[in-house]
DSSP file (Angstrom, degrees, kcal/mol; ACC not computed):
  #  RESIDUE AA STRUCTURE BP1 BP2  ACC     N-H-->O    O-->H-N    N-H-->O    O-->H-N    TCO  KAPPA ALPHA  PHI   PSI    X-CA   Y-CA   Z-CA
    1    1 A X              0   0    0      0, 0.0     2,-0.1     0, 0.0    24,-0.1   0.000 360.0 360.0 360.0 135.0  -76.7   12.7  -29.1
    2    2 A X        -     0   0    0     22,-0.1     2,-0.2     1,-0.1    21,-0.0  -0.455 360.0-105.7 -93.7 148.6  -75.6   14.7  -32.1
    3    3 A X        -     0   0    0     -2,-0.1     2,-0.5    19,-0.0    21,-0.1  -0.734  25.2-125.9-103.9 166.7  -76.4   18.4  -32.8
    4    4 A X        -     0   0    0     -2,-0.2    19,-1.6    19,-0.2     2,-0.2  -0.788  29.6-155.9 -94.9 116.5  -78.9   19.2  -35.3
    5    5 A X  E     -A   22   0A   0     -2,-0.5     2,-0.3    17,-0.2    17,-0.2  -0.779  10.1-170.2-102.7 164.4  -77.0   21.8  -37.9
    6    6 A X  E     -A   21   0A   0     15,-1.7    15,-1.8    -2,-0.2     2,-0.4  -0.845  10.1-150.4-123.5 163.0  -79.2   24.6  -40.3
    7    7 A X  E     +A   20   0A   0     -2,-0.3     2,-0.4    13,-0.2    13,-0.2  -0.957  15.4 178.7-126.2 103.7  -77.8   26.6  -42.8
    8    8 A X  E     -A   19   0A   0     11,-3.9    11,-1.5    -2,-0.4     2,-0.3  -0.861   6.5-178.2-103.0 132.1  -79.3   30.2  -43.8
    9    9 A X        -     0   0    0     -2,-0.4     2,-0.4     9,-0.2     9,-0.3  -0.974   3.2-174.8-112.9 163.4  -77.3   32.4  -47.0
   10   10 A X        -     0   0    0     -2,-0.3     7,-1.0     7,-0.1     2,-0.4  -0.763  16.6-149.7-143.1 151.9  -78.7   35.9  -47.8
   11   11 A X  B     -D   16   0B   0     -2,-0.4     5,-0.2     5,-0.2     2,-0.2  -0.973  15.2-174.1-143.6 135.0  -76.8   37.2  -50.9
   12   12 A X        -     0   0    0      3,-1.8    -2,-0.0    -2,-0.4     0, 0.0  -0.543  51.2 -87.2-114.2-170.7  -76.1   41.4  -51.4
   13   13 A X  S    S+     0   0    0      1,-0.2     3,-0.1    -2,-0.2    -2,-0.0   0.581 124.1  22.4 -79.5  -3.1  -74.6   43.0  -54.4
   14   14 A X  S    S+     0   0    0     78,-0.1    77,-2.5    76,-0.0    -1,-0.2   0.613 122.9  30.1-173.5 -72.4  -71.2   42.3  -52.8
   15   15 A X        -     0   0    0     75,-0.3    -3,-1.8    77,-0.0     2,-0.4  -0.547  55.3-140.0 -52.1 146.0  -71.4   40.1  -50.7
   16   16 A X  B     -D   11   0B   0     -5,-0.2    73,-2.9    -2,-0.2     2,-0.5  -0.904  21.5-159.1-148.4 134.8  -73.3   36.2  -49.3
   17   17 A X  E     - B   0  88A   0     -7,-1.0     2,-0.2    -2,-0.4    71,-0.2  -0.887  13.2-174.9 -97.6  88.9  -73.7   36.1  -46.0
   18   18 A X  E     - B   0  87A   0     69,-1.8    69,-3.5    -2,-0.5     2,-0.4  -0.762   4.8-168.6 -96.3 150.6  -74.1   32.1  -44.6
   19   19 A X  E     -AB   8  86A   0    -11,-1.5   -11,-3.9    -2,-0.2     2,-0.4  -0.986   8.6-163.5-139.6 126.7  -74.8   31.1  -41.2
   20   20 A X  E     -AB   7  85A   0     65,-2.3    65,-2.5    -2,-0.4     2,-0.4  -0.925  11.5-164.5-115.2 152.7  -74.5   27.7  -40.1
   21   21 A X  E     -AB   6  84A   0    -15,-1.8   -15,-1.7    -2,-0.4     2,-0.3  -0.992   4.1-172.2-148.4 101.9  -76.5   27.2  -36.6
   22   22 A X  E     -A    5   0A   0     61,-1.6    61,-0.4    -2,-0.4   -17,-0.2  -0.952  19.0-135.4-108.0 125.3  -75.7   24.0  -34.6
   23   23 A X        -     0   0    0    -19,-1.6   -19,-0.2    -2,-0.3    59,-0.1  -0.597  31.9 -97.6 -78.9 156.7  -78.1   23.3  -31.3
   24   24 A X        -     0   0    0     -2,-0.2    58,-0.2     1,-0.2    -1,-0.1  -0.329  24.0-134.3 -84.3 167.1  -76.7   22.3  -28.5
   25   25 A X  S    S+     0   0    0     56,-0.1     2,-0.4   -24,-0.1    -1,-0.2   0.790  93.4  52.2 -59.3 -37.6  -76.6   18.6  -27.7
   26   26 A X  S >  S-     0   0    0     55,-0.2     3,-1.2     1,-0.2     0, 0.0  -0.827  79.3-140.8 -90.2 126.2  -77.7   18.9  -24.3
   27   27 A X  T 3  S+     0   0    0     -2,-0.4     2,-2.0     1,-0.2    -1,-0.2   0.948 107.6  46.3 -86.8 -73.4  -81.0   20.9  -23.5
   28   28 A X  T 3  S+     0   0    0     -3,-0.1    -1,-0.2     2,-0.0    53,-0.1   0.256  89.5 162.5 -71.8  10.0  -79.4   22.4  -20.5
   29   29 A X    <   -     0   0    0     -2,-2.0    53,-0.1    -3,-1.2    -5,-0.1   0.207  36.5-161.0  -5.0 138.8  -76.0   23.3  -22.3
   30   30 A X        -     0   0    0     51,-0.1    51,-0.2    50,-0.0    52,-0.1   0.614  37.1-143.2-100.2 -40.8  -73.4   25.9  -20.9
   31   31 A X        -     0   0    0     50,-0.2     3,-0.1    49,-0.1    46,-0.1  -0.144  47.2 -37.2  90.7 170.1  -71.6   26.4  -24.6
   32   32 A X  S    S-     0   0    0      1,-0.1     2,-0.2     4,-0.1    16,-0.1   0.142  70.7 -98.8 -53.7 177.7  -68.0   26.7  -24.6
   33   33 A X     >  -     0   0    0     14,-0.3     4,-1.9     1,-0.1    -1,-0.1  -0.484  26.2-116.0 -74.8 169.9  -66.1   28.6  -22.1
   34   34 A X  H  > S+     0   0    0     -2,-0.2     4,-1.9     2,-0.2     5,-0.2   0.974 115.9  54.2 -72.6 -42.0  -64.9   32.0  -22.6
   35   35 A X  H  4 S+     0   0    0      2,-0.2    -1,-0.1     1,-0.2    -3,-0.0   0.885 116.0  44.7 -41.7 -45.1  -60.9   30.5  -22.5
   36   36 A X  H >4 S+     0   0    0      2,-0.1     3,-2.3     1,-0.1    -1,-0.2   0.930 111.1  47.6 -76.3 -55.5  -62.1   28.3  -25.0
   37   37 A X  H >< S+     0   0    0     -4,-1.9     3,-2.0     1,-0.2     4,-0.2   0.889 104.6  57.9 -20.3 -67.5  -64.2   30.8  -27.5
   38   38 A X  T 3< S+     0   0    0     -4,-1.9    -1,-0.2     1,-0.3    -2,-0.1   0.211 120.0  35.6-104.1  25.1  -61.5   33.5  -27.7
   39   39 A X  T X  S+     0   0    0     -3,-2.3     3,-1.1    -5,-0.2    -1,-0.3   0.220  76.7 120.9-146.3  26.0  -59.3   30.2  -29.1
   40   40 A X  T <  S+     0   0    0     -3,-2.0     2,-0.6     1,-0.3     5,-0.2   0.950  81.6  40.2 -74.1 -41.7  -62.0   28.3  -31.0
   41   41 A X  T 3  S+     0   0    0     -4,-0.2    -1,-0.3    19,-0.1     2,-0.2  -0.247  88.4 110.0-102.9  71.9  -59.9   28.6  -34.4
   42   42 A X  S <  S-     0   0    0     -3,-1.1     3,-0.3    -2,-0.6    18,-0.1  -0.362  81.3-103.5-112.3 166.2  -56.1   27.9  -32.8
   43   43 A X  S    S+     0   0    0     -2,-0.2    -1,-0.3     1,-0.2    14,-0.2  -0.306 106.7  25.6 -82.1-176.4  -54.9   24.6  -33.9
   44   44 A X  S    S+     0   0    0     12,-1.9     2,-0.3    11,-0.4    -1,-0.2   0.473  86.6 143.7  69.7  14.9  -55.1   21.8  -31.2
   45   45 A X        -     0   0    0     11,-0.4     2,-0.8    -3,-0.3    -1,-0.2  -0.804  33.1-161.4-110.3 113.1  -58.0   23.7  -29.5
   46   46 A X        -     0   0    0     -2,-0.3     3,-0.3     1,-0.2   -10,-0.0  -0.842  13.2-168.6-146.1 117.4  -61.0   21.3  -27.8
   47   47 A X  S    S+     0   0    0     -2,-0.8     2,-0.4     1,-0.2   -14,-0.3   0.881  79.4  25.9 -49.1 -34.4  -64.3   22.6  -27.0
   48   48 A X    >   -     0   0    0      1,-0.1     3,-2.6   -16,-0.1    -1,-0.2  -0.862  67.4-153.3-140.9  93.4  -65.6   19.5  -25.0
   49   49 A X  T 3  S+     0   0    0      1,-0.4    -1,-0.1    -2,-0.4    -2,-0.1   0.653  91.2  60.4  -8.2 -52.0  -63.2   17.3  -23.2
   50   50 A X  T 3  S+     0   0    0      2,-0.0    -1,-0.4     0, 0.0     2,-0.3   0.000  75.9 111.0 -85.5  18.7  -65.1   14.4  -23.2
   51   51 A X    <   -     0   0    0     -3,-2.6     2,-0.2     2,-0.1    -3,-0.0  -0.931  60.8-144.2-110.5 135.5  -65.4   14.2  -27.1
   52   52 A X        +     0   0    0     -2,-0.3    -2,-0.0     0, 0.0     0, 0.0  -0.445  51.3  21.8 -95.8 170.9  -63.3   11.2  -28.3
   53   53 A X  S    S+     0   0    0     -2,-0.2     3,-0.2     2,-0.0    -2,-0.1   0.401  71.4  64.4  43.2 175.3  -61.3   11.3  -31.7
   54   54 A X  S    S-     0   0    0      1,-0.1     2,-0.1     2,-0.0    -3,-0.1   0.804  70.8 -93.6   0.0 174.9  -59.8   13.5  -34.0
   55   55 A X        -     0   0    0      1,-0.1   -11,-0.4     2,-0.1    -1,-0.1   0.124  36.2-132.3 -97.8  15.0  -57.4   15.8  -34.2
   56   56 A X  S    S+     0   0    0     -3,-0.2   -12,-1.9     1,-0.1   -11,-0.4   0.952  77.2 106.5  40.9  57.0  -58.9   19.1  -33.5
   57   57 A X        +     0   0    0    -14,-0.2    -1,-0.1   -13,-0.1     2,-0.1   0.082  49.5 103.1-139.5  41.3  -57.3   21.3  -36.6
   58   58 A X  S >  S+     0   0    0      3,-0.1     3,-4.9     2,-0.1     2,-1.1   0.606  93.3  29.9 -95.4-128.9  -61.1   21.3  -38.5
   59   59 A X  T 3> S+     0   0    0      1,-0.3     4,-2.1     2,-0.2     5,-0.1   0.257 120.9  54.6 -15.3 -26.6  -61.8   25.3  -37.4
   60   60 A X  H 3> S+     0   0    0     -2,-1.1     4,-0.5     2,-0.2    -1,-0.3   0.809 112.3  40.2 -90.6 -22.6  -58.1   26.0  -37.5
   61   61 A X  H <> S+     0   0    0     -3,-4.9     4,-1.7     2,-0.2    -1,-0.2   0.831 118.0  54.2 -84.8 -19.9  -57.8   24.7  -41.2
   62   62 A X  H  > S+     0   0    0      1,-0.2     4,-3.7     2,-0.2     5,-0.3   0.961 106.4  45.2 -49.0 -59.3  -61.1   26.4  -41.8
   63   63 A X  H  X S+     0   0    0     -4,-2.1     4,-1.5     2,-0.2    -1,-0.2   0.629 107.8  59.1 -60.9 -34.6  -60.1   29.6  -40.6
   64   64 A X  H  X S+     0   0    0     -4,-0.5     4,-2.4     2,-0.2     5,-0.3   0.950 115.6  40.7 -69.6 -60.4  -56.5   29.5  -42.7
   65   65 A X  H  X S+     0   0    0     -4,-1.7     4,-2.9     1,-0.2     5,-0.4   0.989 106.3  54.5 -77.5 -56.7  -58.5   29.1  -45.7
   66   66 A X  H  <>S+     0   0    0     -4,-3.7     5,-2.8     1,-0.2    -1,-0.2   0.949 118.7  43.2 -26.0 -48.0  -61.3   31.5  -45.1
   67   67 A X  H ><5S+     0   0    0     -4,-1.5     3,-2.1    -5,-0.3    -2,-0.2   0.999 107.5  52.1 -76.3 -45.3  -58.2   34.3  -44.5
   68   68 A X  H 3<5S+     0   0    0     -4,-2.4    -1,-0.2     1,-0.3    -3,-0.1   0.718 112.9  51.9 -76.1 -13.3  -56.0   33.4  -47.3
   69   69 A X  T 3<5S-     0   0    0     -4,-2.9    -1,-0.3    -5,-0.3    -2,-0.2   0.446 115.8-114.3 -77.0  -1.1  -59.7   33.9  -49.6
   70   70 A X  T < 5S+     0   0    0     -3,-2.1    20,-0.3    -5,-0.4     2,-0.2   0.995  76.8 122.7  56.9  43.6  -60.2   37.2  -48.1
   71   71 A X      < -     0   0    0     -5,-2.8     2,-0.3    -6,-0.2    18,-0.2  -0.654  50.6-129.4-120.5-165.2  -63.1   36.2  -46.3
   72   72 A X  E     +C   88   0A   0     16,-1.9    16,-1.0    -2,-0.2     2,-0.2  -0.908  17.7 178.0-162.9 125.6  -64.2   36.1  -42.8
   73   73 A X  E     -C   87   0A   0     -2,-0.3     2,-0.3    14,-0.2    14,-0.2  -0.493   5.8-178.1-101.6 161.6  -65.6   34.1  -40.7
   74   74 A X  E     -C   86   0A   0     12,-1.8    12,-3.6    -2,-0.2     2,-0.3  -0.866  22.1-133.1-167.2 127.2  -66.5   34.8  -36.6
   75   75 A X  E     -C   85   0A   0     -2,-0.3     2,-0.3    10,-0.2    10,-0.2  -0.731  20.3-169.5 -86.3 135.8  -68.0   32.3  -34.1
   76   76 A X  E     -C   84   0A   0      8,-3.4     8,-1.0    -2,-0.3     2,-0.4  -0.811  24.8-127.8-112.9 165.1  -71.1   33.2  -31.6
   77   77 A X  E     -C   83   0A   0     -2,-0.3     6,-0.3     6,-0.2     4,-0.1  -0.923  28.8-123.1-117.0 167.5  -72.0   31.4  -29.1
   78   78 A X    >   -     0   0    0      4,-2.4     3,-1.8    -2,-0.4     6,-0.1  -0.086  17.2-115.8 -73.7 166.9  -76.0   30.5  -29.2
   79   79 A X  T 3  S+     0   0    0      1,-0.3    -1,-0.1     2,-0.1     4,-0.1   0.835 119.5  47.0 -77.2 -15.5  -78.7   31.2  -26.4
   80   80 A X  T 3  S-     0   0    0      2,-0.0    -1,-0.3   -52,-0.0   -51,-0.2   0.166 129.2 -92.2 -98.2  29.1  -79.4   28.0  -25.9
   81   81 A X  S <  S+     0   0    0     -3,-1.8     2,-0.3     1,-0.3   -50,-0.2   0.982  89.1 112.6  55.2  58.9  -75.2   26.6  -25.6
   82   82 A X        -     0   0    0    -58,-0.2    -4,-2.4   -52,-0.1     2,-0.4  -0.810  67.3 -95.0-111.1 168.5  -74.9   25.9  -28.9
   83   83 A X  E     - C   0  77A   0    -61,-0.4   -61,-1.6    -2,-0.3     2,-0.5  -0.580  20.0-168.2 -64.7 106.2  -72.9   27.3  -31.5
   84   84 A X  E     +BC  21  76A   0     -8,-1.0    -8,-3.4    -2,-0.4     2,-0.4  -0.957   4.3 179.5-104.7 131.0  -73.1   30.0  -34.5
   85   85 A X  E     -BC  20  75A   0    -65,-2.5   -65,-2.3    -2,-0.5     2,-0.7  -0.886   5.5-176.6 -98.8 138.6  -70.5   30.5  -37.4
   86   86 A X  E     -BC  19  74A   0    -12,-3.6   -12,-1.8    -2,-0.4     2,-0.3  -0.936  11.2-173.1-120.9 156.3  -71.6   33.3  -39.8
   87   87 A X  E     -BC  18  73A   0    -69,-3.5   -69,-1.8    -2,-0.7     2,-0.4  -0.973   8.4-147.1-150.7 141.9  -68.9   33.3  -42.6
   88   88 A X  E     -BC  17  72A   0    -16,-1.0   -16,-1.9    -2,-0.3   -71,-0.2  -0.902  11.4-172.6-106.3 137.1  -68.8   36.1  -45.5
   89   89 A X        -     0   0    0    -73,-2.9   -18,-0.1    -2,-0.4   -19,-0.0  -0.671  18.9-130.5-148.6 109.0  -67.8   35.7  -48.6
   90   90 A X        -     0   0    0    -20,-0.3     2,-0.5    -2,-0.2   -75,-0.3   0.572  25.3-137.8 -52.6 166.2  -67.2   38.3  -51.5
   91   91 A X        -     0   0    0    -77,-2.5     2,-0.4     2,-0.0    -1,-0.2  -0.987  20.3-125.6-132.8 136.7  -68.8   37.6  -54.8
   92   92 A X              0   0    0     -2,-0.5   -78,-0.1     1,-0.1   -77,-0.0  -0.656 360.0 360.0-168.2 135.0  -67.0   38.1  -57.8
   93   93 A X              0   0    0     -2,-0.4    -1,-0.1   -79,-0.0    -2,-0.0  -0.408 360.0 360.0 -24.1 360.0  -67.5   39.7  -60.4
């Protein structure tokens, strides 16, 4: 079972704020560990053991590009084990 993602964006005079909101797969989720969390965008970094294929650099190539825009991105993790990424990004002018 696959998680269901949403997407919210608010835009200020400055700023757009997105949040993308993945539930977790599992009703009864734990959501990452903390070891893993405080390394979610490291290269080579894998939330869930058991997930077969690829090469775990998605967040870490995200994250490279988000900084080198001057924007900023931060992972929560959700009440139910699942995931939030809220990402900012300037508008401009």
């Amino acid at each position: 079972m696959s998680a269901t993602p949403s997407l919210a964006a608010r835009c200020c005079k400055t700023w757009i704020l997105v949040i993308s909101y993945a539930e977790s797969a599992a009703a009864s989720g734990t959501g990452l560990p903390d070891a893993v969390q405080a390394r979610l965008f490291d290269r080579f970094v894998r939330g869930d053991d058991d997930f077969a294929g690829g090469s775990d650099l998605g967040l870490s190539i995200v994250k490279r590009v988000v900084d080198h825009l001057g924007w900023w991105i931060q992972h929560d993790p959700a009440s139910n084990g699942g995931s939030r990424f809220t990402l900012l990004l300037p508008i401009v002018t």
